[in-house]
C-alpha atoms as one frame of an Amber mdcrd trajectory, in Angstrom:
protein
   9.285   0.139   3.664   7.775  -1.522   0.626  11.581  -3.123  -0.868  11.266
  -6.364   1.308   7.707  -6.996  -0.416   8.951  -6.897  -3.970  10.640 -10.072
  -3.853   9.197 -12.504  -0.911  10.557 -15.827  -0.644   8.429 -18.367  -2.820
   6.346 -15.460  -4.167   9.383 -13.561  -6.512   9.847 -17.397  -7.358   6.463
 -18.232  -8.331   6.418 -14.613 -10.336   9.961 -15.478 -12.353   8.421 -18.648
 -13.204   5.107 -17.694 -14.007   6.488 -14.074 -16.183  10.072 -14.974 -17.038
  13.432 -14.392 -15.189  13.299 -10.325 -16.475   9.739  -9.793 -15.154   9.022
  -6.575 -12.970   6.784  -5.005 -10.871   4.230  -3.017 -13.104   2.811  -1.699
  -9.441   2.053  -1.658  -6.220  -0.707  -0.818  -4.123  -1.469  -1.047  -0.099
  -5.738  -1.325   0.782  -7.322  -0.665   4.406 -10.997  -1.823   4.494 -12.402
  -0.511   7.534 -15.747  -1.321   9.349 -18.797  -1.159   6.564 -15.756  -1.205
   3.744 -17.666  -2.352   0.461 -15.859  -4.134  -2.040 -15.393  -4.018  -5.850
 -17.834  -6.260  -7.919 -16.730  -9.458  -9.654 -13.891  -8.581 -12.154 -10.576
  -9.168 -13.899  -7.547  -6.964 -13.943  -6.260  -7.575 -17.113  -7.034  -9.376
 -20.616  -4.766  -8.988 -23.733  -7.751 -10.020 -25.858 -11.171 -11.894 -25.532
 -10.447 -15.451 -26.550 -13.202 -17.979 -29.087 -14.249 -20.451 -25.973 -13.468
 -23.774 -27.996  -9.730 -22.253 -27.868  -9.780 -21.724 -24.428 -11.560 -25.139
 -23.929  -8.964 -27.134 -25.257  -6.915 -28.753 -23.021  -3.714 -28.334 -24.901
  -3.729 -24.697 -25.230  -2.181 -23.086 -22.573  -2.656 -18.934 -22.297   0.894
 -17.293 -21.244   0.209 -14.816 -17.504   1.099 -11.432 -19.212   0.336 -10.219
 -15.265   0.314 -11.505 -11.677  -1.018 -10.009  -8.638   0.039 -10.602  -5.164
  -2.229 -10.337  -2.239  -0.221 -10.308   0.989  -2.705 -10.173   3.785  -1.497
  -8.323   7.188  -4.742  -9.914   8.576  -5.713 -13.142   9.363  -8.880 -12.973
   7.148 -12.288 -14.727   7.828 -16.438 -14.577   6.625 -16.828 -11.403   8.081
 -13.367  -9.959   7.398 -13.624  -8.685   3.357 -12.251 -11.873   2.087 -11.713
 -11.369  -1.363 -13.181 -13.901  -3.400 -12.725 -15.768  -6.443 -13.884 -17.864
  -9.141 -11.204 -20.988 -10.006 -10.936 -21.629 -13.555 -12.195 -18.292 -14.876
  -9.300 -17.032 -16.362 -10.006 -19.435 -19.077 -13.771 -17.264 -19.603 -11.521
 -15.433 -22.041 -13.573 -12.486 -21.491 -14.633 -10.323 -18.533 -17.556 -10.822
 -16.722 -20.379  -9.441 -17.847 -22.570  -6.791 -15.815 -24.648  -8.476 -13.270
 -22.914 -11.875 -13.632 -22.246 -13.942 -10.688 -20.101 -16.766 -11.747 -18.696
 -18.616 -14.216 -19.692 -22.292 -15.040 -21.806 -22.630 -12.330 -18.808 -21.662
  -9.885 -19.908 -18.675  -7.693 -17.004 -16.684  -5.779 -15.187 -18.316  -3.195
 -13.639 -16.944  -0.148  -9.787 -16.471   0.731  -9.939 -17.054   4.143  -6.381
 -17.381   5.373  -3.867 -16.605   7.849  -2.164 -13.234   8.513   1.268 -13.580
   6.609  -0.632 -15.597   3.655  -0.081 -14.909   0.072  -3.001 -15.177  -2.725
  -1.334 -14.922  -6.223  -3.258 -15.039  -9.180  -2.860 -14.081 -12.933  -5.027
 -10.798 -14.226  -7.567 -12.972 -15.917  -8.837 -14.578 -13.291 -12.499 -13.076
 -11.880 -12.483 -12.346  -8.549 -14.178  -9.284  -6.281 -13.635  -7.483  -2.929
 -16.364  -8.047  -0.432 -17.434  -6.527   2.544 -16.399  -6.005   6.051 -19.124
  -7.016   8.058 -17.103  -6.332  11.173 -18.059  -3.526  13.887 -14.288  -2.850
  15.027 -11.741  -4.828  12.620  -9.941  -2.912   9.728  -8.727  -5.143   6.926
  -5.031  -4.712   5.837  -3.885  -6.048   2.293  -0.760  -5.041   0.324  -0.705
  -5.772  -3.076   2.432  -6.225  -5.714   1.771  -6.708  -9.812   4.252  -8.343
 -11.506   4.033  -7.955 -15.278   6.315  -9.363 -18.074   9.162  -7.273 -19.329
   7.278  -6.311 -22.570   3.879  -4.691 -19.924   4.740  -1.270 -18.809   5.105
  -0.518 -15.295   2.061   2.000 -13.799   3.487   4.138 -10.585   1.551   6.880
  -9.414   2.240  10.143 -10.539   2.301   8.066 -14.127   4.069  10.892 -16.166
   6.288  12.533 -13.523   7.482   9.234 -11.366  10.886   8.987 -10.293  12.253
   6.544  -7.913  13.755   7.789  -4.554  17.494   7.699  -5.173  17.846   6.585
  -1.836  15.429   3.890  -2.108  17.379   2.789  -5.434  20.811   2.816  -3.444
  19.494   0.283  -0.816  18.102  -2.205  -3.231  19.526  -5.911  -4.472  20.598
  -6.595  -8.147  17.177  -8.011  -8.230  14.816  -5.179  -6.749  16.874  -3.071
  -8.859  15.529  -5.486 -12.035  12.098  -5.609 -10.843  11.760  -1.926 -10.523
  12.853  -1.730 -14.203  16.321  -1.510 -14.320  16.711  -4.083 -17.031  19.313
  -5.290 -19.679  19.294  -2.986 -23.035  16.584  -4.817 -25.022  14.194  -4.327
 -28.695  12.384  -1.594 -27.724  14.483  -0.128 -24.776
């Protein structure tokens, strides 16, 4: 069920181009925020290492996405829906948030309100948080795919006993087959 996600049109694209052509998926993950759901608090996925802030303020130094997540939404998401929500720019914080802080530069969290079918991808640095559903009889239905460059390990659940589903393997593309880590002999392979 989850193959057809692992490379969307525009999305494995946008993931190749953002990671490199042998990026893969590091993970997957599939959320259901029912009625009175409450959402994580303001955070980032991911940092390599905190960054000095004149570095990150210079407007010719560009930080390489070690990882990007996808957010496909099953739901047409509004206010009251757990939007997740985001602050633009503040992958260039070059830290995490700090406990009890709200934004970033004066930007507080913004909502994703978007269409069921809609994709939100965003690199591991950037701050964002769930939120809740304030709905009496809506459940909230999100499937998420992290892409990671070649040299980031991939995390599936049971970490040290996970083996793919032969059959799964059998009915993949050249491509699925890539992004679930069947790669070209490498350093460190």
């Amino acid at each position: 069920m989850w193959l057809p996600y692992l490379d969307l049109p525009g999305v494995i694209e946008l993931a190749e181009a953002a990671l490199g052509a042998d990026c893969h998926v590091i993970g997957q993950t599939a959320w259901r925020s029912h009625p009175g759901f409450i959402g994580a608090d303001l955070h980032l996925d991911y940092l390599v290492m905190e960054l000095p802030p004149a570095l990150l303020a210079d407007p010719a130094f560009r930080l390489p996405m070690q990882i990007g997540t996808a957010h496909l939404y099953l739901d047409a998401i509004d206010a009251d829906l757990c939007p997740t929500l985001v602050i633009p720019g503040s992958h260039r914080a070059g830290r995490p948030p700090r406990p009890d802080e709200n934004q970033w530069q004066d930007r507080a969290p913004e909502p994703v309100l978007c269409r069921a079918g809609d994709v939100l991808f965003f690199r591991s640095e950037l701050w964002h948080a769930g939120s809740r559903n304030r709905t009496a009889d809506r459940t909230r239905y999100l499937l998420q795919v992290h892409y990671g460059r070649r040299m980031v390990a991939q995390k599936f659940s049971p970490y040290l006993y996970w083996r793919f589903d032969p059959a799964v393997l059998a009915a993949c593309s050249a491509r699925q087959r890539r992004l679930l880590g069947e790669h070209a002999p490498a350093e460190y392979d």
